[in-house]
N, C-alpha and C positions, 0 to 999 in steps of 0.2 A: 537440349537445354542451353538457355545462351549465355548466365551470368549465376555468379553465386547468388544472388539475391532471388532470382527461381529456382537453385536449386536447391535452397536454404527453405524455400516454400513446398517444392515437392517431397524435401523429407519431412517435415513436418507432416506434408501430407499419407507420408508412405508410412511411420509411426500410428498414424491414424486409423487407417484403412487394414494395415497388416497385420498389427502390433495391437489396437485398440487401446492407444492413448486417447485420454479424452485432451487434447489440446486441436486447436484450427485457426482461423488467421490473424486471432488477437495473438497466440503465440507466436506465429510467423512473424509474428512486425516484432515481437518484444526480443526473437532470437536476433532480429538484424540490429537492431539497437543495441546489444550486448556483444554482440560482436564490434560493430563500433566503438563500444566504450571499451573494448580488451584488444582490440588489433587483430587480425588475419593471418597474422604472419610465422604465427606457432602454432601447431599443433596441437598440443596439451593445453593451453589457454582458449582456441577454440573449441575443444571437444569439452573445454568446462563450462564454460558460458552456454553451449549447447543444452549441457545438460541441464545446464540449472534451471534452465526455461522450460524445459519437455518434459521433464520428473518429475512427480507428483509424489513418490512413493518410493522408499527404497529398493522394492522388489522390480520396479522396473530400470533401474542401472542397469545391470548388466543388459537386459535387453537393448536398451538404448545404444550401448557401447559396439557390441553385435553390431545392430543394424546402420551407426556411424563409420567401422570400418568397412561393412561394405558399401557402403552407401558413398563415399567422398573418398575411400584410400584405392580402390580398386581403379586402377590404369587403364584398363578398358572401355569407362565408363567418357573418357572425355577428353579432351587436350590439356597436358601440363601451361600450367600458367607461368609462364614468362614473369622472374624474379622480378620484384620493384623494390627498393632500400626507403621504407615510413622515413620521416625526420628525427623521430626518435632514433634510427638504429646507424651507428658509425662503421664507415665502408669498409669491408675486410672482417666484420665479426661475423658476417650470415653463416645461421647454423643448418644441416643437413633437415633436421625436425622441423621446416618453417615450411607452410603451404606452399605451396610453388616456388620454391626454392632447391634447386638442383643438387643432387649429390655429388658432393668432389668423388673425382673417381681414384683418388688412393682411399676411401672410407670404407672400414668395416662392412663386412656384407651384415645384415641386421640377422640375428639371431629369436629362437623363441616363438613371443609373443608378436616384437616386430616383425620378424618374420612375414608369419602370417597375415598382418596390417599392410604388408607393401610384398608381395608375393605376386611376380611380374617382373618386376623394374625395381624396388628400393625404392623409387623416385615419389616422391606425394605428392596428388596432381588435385585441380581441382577443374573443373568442364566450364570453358567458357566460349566465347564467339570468336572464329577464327581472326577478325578485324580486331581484336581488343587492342586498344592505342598503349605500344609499348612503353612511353613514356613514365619513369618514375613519378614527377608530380605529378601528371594528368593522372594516372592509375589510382595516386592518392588522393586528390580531389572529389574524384567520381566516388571514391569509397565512402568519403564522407558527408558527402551530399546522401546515396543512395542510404547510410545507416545513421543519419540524423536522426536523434533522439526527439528532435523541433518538430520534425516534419509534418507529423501525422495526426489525426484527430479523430476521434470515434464519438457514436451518437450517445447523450446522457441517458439515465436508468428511467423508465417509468417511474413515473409517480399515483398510488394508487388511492382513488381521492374514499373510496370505503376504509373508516380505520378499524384496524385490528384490535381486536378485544385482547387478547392476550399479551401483544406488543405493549397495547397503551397499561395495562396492568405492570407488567414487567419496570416500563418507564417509570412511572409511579412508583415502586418499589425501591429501584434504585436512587431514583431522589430522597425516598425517604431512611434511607438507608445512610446517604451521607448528611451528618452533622455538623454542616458547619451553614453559619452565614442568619442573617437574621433582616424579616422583610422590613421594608424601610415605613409600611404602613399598618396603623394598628387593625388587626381584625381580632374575628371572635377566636378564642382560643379556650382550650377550658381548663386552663390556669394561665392567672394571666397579671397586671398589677396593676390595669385600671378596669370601674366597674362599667360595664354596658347598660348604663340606664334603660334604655329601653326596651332591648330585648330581655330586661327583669322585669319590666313592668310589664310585657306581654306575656311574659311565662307565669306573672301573679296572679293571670285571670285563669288558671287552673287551680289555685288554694285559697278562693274565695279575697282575694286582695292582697294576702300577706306575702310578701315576696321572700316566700321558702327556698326558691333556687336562684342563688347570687351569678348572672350570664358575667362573665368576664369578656377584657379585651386585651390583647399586649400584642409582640411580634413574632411569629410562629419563625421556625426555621425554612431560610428560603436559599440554598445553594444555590448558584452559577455554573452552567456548565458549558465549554466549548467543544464543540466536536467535527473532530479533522480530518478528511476522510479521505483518502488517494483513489485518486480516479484510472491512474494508469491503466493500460492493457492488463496486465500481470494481477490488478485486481479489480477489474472493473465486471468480470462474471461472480463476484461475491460480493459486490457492491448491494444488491438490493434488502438483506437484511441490515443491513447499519443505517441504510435510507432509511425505512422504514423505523427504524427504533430512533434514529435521530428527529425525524417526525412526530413520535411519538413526546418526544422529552417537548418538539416545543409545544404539542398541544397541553403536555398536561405542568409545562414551566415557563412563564413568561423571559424568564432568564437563560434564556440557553440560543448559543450564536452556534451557526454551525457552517462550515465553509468546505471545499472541495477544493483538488491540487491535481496538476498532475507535472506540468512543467512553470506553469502559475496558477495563482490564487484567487478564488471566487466565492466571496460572499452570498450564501442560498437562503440563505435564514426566511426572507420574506418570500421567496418562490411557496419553501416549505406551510409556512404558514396558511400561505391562500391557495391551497390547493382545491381546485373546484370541478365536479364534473367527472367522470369518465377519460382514462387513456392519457389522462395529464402527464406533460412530460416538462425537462426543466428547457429554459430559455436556452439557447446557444451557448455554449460554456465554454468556445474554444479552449486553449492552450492548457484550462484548467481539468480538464478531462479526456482520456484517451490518446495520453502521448508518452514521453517516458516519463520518469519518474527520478525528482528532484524536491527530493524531500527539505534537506537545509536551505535550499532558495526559497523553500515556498514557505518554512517554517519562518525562515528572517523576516519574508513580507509580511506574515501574518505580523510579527511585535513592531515593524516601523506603524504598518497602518491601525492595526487595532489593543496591542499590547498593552499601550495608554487606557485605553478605555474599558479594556473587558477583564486582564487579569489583576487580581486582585487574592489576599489570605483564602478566600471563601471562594474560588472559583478551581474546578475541576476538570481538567483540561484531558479530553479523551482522545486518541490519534487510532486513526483503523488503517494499517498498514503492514503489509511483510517485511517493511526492510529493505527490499533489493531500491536501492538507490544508485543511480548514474553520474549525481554529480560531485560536488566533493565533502567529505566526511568533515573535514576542519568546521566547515559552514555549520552543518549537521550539528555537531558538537556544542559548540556556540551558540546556536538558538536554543539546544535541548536544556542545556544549563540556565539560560536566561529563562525559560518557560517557567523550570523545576523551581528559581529561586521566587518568581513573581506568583504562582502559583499553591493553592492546597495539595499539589501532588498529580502527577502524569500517569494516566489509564493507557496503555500500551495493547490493540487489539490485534494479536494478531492471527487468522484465520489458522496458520498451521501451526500455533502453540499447544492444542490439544493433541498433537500426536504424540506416541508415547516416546516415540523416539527422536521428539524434535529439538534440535541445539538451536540455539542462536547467533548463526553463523557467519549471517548474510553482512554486508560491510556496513549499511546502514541498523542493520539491528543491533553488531555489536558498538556503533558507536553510541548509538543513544540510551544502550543500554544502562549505565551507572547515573543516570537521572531518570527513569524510568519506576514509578512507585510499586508499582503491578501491571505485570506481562500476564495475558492471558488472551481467551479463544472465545467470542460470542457469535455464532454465526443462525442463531432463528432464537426464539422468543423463551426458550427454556433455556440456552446460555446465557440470554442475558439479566433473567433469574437467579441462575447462578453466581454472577457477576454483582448481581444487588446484596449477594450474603457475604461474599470474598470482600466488599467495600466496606458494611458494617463491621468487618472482625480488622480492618485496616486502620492503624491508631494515626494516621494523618488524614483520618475523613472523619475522626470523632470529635475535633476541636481541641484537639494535642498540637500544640505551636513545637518547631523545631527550636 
């Protein structure tokens, strides 16, 4: 093994194979990214981040924890790593707990649980190449180049040009579901407060002339709906039901803008639209798909460039996201409030809400959480059924102003 960043890959991969997590390399890139954003240099902050990425389910912690202590604590497995002091940490405070950081030898022999975590040596090592450049900065540099949140890019979801009957129903539902907004053009309606001439004089030639059924025209209700979808690793294998229904919304709503993020923001609305043909995929989507996950950046770009134009009372702004965000929470907060106030109210989707035991933990879910109208789970064409009934019983989508 030559560097933590292979071997960050081979547990991943040894979780996999051993253990039958379902995670593989889009986890692998999202574990090095998280470790990037928490430091290296703890113990307990790594094996969090760790987890947070590999766990799927609560039943498998402890497995995970298992297979992280032997997997990175065990001294046999490779060369202690030579201390390096990040810029955050002041000279003289390194703690005994820090990945490759040496044990003062007046310290406590470790007891227990520790014990058995560093059973050998005490010393927490992690396997790297015997040339690795001792160098404080150069060590920190290379760290953050190799767990660049920036770096990375994955391919965007198919787009499947047969539509879904159920989907496009579901779509329809939920539009009809929310009450607000009213179209700018008169159609038929059947009640309404101007008469349809002519569609009366065509329905007269069924009662002999007399125009028995008065066709009406006014303006039906026609909501807005924006829909914001994180592309990241972390949720880009659950991306293809919200493609899919977001698809759906623009076939069956002229009004519905729908954009993708992942470290920035890209406007799909018209890919979605003219979807033709067989194995359709979207255009190149760099930065905004497949890298980490910077939710308050990409939220802010959406209201400098579009915010003007798309929200409004009547407009329903839907976001499909976990939450796990890398950049910072202040941003986060700031756009979620400006969305919430220029907005009919903020649809929070996110894929692990229906668990029974799921908190809202994550740093981005609890920040946007107090501008968030409804948090919930739609992941295939019967949640988001479900979702069309939770809207109609919601009194900021029946035309209730705050």
């Amino acid at each position: 093994m030559d560097d933590l960043s292979t071997n960050v890959a081979a547990f991943c991969r040894l979780l996999r194979d051993e253990h039958a997590f379902t995670i593989g390399h889009a986890e692998a890139h999202d574990a090095l990214r998280a470790l990037e954003a928490v430091g290296v240099e703890e113990r307990s902050r790594v094996r969090a981040a760790l987890r947070l990425v590999c766990c799927g389910s609560p039943d498998q912690i402890a497995v995970f924890d298992r297979a992280f202590d032997t997997f990175f604590l065990d001294p046999v497995r490779g060369l202690p790593q030579p201390a390096y002091h990040p810029r955050h940490t002041r000279p003289g405070r390194e703690r005994p707990d820090r990945l490759g950081a040496p044990a003062p030898a007046d310290a406590a022999k470790p007891t227990g649980d520790d014990a058995s975590r560093s059973a050998g040596g005490g010393t927490l090592v992690e396997r790297q190449p015997a040339d690795y450049a001792h160098d404080d900065a150069t060590a920190w540099q290379i760290l953050r180049a190799r767990y660049s949140p920036d770096a990375a890019r994955a391919a965007a979801p198919p787009l499947v040009a047969d539509r879904d009957a159920a989907m496009l129903a579901a779509a329809a539902h939920v539009i009809a579901s929310v009450q607000l907004g009213r179209s700018r053009r008169w159609r038929a309606v059947e009640r309404g407060r101007r008469l349809d001439l002519r569609r009366t004089m065509r329905a007269s030639l069924q009662t002999g002339g007399d125009p028995v059924d008065l066709r009406m025209r006014g303006h039906p209700l026609h909501p807005r709906f924006v829909v914001l979808i994180d592309g990241s690793r972390s949720m880009s294998d659950r991306a293809s039901a919200i493609v899919a229904f977001a698809r759906a919304l623009c076939v069956c709503s002229s009004r519905t803008s729908v954009f993708v993020f992942s470290t920035a923001l890209r406007n799909v609305t018209r890919e979605l639209r003219a979807v033709r043909g067989e194995n359709a995929h979207f255009a190149s989507l760099g930065d905004a798909w497949g890298g980490g996950t910077k939710i308050g950046a990409s939220l802010t770009a959406f209201l400098a460039e579009h915010g003007a134009r798309i929200l409004s009372p009547d407009t329903v702004v839907v976001i499909h996201s976990d939450g796990l965000d890398v950049g910072e929470t202040d941003k986060l907060e700031r756009a979620m409030r400006e969305i919430h106030r220029r907005s009919a109210g903020v649809v929070w989707l996110n894929p692990h809400a229906g668990a029974a035991a799921y908190a809202p933990t994550a740093r981005g879910m609890r920040a946007a959480l107090p501008f968030v109208t409804l948090l919930a789970a739609a992941n295939d064409a019967r949640g988001f059924e479900a979702l069309a009934r939770r809207l109609a019983q919601t009194a900021r989508f029946r035309g209730r102003r705050r």
